[in-house]
Structure formats: structure tokens, C-alpha cells
C-alpha positions as YAML, in Angstrom:
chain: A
units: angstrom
residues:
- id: 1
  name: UNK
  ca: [197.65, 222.40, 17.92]
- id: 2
  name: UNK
  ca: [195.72, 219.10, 18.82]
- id: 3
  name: UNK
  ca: [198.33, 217.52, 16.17]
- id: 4
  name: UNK
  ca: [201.29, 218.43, 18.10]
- id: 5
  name: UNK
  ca: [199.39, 217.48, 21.43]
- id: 6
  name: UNK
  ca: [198.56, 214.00, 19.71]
- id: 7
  name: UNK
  ca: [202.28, 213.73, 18.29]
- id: 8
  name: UNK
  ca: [203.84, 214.69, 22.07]
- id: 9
  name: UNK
  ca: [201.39, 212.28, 23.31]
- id: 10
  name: UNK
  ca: [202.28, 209.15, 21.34]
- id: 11
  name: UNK
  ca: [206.56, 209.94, 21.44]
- id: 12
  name: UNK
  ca: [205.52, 209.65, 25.15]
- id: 13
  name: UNK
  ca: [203.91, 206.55, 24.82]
- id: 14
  name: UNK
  ca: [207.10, 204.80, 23.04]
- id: 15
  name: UNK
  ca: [209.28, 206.25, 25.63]
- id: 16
  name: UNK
  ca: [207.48, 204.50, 28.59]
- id: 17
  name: UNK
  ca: [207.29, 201.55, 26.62]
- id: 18
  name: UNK
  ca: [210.91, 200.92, 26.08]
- id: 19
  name: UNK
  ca: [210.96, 201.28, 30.33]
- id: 20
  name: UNK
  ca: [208.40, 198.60, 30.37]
- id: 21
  name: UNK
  ca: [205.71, 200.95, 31.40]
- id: 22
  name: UNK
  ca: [202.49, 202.42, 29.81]
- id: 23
  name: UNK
  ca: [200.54, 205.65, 29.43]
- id: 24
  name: UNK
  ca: [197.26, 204.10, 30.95]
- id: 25
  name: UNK
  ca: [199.52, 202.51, 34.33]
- id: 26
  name: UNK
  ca: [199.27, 198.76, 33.29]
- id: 27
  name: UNK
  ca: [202.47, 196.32, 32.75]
- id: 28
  name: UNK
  ca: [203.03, 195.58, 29.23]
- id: 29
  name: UNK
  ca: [201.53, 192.51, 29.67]
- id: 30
  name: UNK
  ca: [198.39, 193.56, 31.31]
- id: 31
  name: UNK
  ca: [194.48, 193.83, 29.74]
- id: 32
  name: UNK
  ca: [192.37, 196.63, 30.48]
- id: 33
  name: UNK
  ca: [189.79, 195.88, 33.08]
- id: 34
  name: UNK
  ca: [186.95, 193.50, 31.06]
- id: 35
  name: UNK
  ca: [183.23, 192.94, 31.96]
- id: 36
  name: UNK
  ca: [181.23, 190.01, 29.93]
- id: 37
  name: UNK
  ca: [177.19, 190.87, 30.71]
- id: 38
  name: UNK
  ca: [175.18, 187.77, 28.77]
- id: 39
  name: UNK
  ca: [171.16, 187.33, 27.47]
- id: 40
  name: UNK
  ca: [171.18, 191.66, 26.83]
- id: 41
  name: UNK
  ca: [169.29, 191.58, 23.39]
- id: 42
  name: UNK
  ca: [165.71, 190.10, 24.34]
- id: 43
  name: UNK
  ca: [164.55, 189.20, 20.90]
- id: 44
  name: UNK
  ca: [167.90, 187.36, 20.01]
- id: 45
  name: UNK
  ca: [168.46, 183.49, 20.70]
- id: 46
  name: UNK
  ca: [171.94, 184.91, 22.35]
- id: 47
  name: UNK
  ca: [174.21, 188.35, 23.18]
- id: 48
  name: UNK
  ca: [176.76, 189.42, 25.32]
- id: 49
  name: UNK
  ca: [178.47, 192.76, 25.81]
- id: 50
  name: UNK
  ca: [181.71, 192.75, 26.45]
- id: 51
  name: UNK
  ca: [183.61, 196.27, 28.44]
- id: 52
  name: UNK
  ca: [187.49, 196.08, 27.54]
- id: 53
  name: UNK
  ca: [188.72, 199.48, 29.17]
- id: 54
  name: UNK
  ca: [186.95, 201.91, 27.49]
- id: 55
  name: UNK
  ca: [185.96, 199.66, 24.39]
- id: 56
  name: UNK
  ca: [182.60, 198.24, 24.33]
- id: 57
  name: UNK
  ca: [181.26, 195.54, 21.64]
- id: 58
  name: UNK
  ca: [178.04, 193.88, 21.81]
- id: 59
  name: UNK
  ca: [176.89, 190.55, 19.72]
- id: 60
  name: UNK
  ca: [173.75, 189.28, 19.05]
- id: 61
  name: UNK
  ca: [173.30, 185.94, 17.62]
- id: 62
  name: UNK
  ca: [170.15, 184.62, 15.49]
- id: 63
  name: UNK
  ca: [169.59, 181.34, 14.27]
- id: 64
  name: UNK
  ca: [167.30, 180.77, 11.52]
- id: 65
  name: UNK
  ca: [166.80, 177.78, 8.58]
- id: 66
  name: UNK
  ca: [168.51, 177.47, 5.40]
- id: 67
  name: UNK
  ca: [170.48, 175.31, 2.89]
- id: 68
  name: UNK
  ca: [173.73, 173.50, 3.61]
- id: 69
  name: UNK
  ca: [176.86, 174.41, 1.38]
- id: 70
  name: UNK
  ca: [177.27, 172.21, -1.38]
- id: 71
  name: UNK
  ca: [180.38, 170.55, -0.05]
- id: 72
  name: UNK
  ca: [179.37, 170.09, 3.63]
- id: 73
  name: UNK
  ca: [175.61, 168.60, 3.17]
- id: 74
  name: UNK
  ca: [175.27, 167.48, 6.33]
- id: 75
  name: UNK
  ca: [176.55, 170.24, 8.44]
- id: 76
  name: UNK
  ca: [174.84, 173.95, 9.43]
- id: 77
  name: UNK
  ca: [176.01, 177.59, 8.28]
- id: 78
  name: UNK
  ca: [177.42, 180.48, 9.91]
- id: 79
  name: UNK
  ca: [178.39, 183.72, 9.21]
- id: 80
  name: UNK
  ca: [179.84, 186.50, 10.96]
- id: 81
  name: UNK
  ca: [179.17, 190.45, 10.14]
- id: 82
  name: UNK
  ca: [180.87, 193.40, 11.88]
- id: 83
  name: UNK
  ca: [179.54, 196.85, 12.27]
- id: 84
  name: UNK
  ca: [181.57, 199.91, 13.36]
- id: 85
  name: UNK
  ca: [178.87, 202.06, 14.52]
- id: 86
  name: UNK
  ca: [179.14, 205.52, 13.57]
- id: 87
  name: UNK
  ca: [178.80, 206.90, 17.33]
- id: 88
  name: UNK
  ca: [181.66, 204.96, 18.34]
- id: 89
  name: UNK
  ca: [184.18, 206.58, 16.67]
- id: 90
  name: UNK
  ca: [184.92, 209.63, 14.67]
- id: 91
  name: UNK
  ca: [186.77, 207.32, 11.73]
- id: 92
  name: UNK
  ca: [183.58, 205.02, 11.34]
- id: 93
  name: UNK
  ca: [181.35, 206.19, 8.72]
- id: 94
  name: UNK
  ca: [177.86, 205.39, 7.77]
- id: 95
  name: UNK
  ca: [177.51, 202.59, 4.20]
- id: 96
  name: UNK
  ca: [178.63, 199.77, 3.29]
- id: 97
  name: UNK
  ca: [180.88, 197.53, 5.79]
- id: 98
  name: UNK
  ca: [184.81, 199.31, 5.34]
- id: 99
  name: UNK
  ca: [188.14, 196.95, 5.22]
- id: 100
  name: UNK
  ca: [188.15, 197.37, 8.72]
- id: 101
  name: UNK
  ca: [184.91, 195.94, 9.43]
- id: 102
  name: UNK
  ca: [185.23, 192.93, 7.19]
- id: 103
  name: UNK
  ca: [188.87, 191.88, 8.82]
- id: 104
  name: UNK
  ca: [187.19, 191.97, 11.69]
- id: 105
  name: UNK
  ca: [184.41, 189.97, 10.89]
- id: 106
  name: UNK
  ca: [186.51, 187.59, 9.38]
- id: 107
  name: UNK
  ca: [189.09, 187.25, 12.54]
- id: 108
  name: UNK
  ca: [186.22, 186.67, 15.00]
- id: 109
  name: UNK
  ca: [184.91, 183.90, 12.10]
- id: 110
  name: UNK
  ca: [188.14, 182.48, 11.88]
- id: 111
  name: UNK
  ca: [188.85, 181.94, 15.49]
- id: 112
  name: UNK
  ca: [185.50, 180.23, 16.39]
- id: 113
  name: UNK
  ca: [185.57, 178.56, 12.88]
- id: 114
  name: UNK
  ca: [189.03, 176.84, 13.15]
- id: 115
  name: UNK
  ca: [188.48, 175.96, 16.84]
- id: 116
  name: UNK
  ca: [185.25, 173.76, 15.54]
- id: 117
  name: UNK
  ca: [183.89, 175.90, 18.84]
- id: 118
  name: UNK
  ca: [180.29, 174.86, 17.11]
- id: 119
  name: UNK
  ca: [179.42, 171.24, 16.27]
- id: 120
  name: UNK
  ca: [177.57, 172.22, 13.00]
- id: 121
  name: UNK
  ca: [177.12, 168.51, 12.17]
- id: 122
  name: UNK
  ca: [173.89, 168.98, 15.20]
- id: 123
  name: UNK
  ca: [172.78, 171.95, 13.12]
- id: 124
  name: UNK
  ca: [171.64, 169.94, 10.36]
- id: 125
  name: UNK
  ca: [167.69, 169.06, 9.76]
- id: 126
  name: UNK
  ca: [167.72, 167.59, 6.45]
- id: 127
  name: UNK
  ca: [170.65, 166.18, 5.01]
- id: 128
  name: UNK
  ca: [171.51, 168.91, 2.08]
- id: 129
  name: UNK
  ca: [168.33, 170.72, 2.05]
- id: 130
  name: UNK
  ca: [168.01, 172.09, 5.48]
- id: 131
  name: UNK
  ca: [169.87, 173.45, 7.85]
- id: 132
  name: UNK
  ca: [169.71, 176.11, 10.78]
- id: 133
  name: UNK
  ca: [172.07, 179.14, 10.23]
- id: 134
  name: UNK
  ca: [174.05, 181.11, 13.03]
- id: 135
  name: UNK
  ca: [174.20, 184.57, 12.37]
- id: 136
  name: UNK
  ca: [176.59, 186.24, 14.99]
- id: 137
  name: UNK
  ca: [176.24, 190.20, 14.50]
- id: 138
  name: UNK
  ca: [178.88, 192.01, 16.19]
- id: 139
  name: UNK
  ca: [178.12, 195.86, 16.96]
- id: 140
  name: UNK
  ca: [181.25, 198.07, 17.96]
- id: 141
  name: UNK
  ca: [179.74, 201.10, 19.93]
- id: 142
  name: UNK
  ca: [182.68, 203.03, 21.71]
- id: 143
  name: UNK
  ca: [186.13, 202.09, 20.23]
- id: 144
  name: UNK
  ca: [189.07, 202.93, 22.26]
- id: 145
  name: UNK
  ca: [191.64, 199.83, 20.75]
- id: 146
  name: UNK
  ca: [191.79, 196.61, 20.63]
- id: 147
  name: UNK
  ca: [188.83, 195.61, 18.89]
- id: 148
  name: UNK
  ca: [189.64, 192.00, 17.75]
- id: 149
  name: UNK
  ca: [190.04, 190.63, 21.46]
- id: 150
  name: UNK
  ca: [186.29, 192.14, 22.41]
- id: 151
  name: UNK
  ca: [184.70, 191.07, 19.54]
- id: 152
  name: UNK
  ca: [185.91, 187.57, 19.49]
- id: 153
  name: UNK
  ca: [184.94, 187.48, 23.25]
- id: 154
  name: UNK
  ca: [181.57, 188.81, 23.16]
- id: 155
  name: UNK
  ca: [181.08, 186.72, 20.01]
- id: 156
  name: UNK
  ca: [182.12, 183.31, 21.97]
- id: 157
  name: UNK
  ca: [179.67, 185.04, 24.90]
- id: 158
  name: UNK
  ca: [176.89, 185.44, 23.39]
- id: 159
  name: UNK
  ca: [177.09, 181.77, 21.77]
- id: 160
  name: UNK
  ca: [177.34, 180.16, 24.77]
- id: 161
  name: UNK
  ca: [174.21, 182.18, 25.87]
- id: 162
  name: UNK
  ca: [172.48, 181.17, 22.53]
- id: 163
  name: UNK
  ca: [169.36, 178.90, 22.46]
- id: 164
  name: UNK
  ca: [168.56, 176.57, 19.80]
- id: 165
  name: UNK
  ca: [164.92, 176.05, 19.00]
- id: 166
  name: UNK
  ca: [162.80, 172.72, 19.48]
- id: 167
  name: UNK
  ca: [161.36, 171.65, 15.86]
- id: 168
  name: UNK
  ca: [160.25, 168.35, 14.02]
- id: 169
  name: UNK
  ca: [159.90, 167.72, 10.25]
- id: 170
  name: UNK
  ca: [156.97, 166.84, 8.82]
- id: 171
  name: UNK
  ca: [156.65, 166.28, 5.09]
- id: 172
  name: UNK
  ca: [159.55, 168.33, 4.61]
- id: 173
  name: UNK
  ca: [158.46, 170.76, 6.65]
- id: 174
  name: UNK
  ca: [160.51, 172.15, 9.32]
- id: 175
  name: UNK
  ca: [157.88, 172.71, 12.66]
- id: 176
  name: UNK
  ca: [158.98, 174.76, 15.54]
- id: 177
  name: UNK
  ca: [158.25, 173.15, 18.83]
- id: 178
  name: UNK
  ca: [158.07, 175.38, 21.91]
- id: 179
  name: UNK
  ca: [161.01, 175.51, 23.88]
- id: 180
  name: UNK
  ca: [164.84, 175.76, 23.41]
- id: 181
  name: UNK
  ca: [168.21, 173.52, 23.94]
- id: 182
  name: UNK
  ca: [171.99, 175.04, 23.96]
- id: 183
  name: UNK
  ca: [173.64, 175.76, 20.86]
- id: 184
  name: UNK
  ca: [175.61, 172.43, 20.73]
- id: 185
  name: UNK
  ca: [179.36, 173.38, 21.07]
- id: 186
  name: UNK
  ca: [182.68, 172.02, 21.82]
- id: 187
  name: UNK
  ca: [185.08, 174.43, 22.08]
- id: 188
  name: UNK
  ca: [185.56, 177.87, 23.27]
- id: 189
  name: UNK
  ca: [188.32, 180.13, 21.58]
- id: 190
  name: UNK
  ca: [189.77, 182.32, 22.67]
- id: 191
  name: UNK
  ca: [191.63, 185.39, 21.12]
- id: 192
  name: UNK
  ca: [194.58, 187.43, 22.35]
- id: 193
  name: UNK
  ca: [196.10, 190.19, 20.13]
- id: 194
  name: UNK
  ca: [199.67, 191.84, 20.88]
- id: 195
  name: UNK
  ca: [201.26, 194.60, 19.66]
- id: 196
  name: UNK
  ca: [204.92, 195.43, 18.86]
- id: 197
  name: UNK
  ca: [206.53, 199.28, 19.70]
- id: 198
  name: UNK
  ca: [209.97, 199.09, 18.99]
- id: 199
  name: UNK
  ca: [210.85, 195.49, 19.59]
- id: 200
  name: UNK
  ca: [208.83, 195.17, 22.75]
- id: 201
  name: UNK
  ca: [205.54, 193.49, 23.25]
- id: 202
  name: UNK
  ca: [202.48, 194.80, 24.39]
- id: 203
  name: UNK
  ca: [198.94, 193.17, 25.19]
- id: 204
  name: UNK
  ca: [195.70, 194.68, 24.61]
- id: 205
  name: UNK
  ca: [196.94, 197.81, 22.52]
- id: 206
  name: UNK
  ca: [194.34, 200.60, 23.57]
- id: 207
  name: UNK
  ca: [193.71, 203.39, 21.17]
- id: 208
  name: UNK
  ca: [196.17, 205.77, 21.26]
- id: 209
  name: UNK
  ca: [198.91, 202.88, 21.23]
- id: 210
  name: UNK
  ca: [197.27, 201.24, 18.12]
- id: 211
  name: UNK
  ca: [198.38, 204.77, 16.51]
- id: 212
  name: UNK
  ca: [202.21, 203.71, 17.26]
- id: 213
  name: UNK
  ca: [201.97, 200.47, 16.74]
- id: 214
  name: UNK
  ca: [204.68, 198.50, 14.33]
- id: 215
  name: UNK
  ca: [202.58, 195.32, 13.78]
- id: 216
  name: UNK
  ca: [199.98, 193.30, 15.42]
- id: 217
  name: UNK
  ca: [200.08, 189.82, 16.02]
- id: 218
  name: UNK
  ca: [196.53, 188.10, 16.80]
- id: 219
  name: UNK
  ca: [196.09, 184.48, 18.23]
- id: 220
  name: UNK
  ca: [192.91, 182.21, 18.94]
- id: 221
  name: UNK
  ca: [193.36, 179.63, 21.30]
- id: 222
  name: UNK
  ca: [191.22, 176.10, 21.40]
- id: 223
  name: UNK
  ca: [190.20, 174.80, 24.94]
- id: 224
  name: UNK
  ca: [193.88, 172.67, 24.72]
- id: 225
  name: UNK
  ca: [195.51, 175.75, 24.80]
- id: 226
  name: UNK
  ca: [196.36, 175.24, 21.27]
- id: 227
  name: UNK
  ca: [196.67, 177.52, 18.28]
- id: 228
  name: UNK
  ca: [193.88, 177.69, 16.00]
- id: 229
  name: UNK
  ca: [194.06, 180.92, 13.86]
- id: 230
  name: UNK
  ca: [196.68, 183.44, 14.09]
- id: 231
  name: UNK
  ca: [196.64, 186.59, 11.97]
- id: 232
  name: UNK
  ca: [199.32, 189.62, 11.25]
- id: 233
  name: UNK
  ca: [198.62, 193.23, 10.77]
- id: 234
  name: UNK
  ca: [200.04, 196.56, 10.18]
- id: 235
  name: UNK
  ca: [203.21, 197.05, 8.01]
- id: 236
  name: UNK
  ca: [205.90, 196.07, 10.52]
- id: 237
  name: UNK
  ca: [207.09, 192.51, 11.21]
- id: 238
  name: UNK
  ca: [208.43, 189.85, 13.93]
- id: 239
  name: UNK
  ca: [211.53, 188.08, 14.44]
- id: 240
  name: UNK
  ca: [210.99, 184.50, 14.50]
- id: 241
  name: UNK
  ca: [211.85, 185.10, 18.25]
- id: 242
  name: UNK
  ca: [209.13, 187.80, 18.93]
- id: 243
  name: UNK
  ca: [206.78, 185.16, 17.34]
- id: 244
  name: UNK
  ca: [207.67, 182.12, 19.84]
- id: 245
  name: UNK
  ca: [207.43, 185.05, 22.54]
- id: 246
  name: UNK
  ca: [204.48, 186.26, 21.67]
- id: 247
  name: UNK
  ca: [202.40, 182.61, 21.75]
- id: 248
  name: UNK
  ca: [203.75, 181.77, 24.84]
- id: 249
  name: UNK
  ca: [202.60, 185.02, 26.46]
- id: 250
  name: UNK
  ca: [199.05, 184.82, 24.09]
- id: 251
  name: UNK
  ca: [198.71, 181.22, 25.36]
- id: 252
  name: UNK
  ca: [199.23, 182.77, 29.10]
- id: 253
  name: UNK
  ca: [196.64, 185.32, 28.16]
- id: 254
  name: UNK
  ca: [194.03, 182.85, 26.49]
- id: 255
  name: UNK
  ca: [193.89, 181.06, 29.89]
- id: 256
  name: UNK
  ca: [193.42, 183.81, 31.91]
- id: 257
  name: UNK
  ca: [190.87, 185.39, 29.62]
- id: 258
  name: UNK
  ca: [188.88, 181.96, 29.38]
- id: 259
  name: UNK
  ca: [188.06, 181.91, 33.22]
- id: 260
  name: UNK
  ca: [186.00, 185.15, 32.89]
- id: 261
  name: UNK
  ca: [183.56, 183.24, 30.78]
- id: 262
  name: UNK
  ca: [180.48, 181.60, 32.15]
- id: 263
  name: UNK
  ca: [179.96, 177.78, 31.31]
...
């Protein structure tokens, strides 16, 4: 029974569509209702938690010391790591991170990566032996859609909440001084993901719409406005005019989403 329901629910959701209208009352062009709450983890050096709709993602950052890549001596590390909390959705299971997890991981990495949002070149201590790490730890804990957008949100959030610590070097030694000073960055991406039902566009694909959807299309946008990362998804595909489409309306997005962060 909940099958049909669920199958009468979505043929309903590509019939508004193609009228330019959606289940949920927005325009096709229209995000959910987001909240951005900064500094919510106490023992991190930065978080955020970001409400898209329904969907809520929180990020805590950590910064701690390491070794420089081999290639890039002079620059600091980071990583990203995504987990779908079980309680957030029936389809996220307990273990190792899924394929789901690690795309997302590695969109939100690719978006603040590409966008040099970070100047790592300030997060190095000694040239090729030490350098601080950024770990950015992104927790999904109620998933209704559209994932990407809140995660690469809260991520760029809670970095521009995150502290660096105060240190010296002594005889090799790294010291930790008390107080803190602002992750150094220089760019702010942002990260706007669209969604095609038969031919027409969509922002902010919610839950039961991701269900329908042909393809996805996600963009990050540097502080120009300019495209630094784009990535496709699902089996469908774009016209070359859907694509041109789509980045002008991401682009329109991106600026809109960027004045809901703090700086």
C-alpha cells in the first residue's frame, strides 16, 4: 500500500513540475527556508549547523599538526569526512562510510578546495615537516534532500567560525601559545545543486523529488561568481542548453545563498 501511496505521490510531483509548480508550494527556482547557527560544538576550533527545509547537517572543524604532502612542502592539509548518521534516515546504515558518504565528502572538498577558500600556504610551521591539518567533519542528522548544498554550507560556516591556535617553534618543537587567530582564508564557495524532471529545472531537490529526479547538476561558486567545481549525478543527462541554463540560474543562486553567511 505505502508503495502505491509513494508511486501516486511522486507521478504527482512530475505533473506539477511540468506546470512550473511543486509539491512543497515553492517556484522551481526557490530553496527551502535555510538557517546557518555558528560556534555550536564547544570543544571544536569551529561548527555550524545549517537547517535547509527539513534537512539538517552540522560540521565541526579541528585543526591539529602534521606533515605536509610531499609535493606541496610548504603548504597545510585538509581533509573532509562525511557521516550519514543512522537516525537521520532509514537508508543510512551503521559501518564503514557508503558511496554516498564519500561523494559527498569529496563534493564539499572539492568546492572549498578548488575555490583556494583556505590559504594553506599560512598553515605551514616548518617547511616540509610541519604543518597544521583542517579536519572538517560533516554530520548529516535528518535528511530530507539536498544534501550537497547543506553540507558545503555548513562546511564553509563552520570555517569561517574556526580559530587557529597561537604557537612558536622551539628546537623543532611546535609550542602552543594561549590564544587564537582566524583560520586565514580567501574565498568563500559556494554550492548550488539543480535537478532535472523531465527537461525542467529545479533548485534544491527535497527528498521525495530526489526519488524522480533524471540527473543532478552541482556547482561551487568562488567569491567572483565564478565556477570552481561542478559535478553530475544520477543516470540522466543535459543538453548543452540545460547546462548554460543551469549556471546562470546556480550563479543567481550562489549570490543569494552567500549573503546568509556571516563575515
Amino acid at each position: 500500500m505505502s508503495s502505491l501511496v509513494t508511486r501516486v505521490k511522486l507521478k504527482q510531483i512530475e505533473q506539477l513540475i511540468e506546470k512550473g509548480k511543486r509539491l512543497d508550494g515553492r517556484g522551481l527556482t526557490d530553496y527551502r527556508e535555510i538557517k546557518i547557527e555558528q560556534g555550536v560544538i564547544e570543544k571544536a576550533e569551529g561548527s555550524a549547523r545549517v537547517l535547509m527545509g527539513k534537512t539538517e547537517v552540522l560540521v565541526g572543524v579541528k585543526i591539529e599538526t602534521g606533515t605536509p604532502f610531499p609535493d606541496t612542502p610548504d603548504d597545510g592539509v585538509m581533509t573532509v569526512n562525511a557521516e550519514l548518521v543512522p537516525l537521520a534516515s532509514p537508508d543510512f546504515e551503521p559501518g564503514p562510510p557508503d558511496e554516498n558518504s564519500i561523494e559527498l565528502a569529496r563534493i564539499v572538498d572539492r568546492g572549498i578546495r578548488e575555490s583556494h577558500a583556505i590559504d594553506t600556504a599560512k598553515l605551514c610551521i616548518t617547511s616540509g615537516k610541519k604543518v597544521f591539518v583542517v579536519f572538517v567533519d560533516v554530520y548529516v542528522l535528518n535528511h530530507d534532500g539536498n544534501l550537497i548544498d547543506a553540507s558545503a554550507l555548513a562546511a564553509v560556516a563552520a570555517l569561517m567560525n574556526t580559530k587557529m591556535p597561537n604557537y612558536e617553534v622551539k628546537d623543532d618543537e611546535v609550542i602552543i601559545k594561549q590564544g587564537y587567530t582566524p583560520l586565514p582564508m580567501t574565498s568563500h564557495p559556494i554550492t548550488v545543486t539543480l535537478g532535472k524532471i523531465n527537461d525542467k529545472l529545479i533548485v534544491d531537490p527535497w527528498l521525495e523529488e530526489e526519488q524522480v529526479i533524471d540527473a543532478r547538476l552541482t556547482m561551487a561558486f568562488n567569491d567572483d561568481g565564478n565556477i570552481c567545481a561542478i559535478q553530475k549525478g544520477c543516470a540522466g543527462y543535459f543538453t548543452q542548453q540545460q547546462i548554460l541554463e543551469g549556471m546562470k540560474l546556480a550563479k543567481e543562486k550562489a549570490t543569494e545563498l552567500r549573503k546568509k553567511l556571516k563575515w
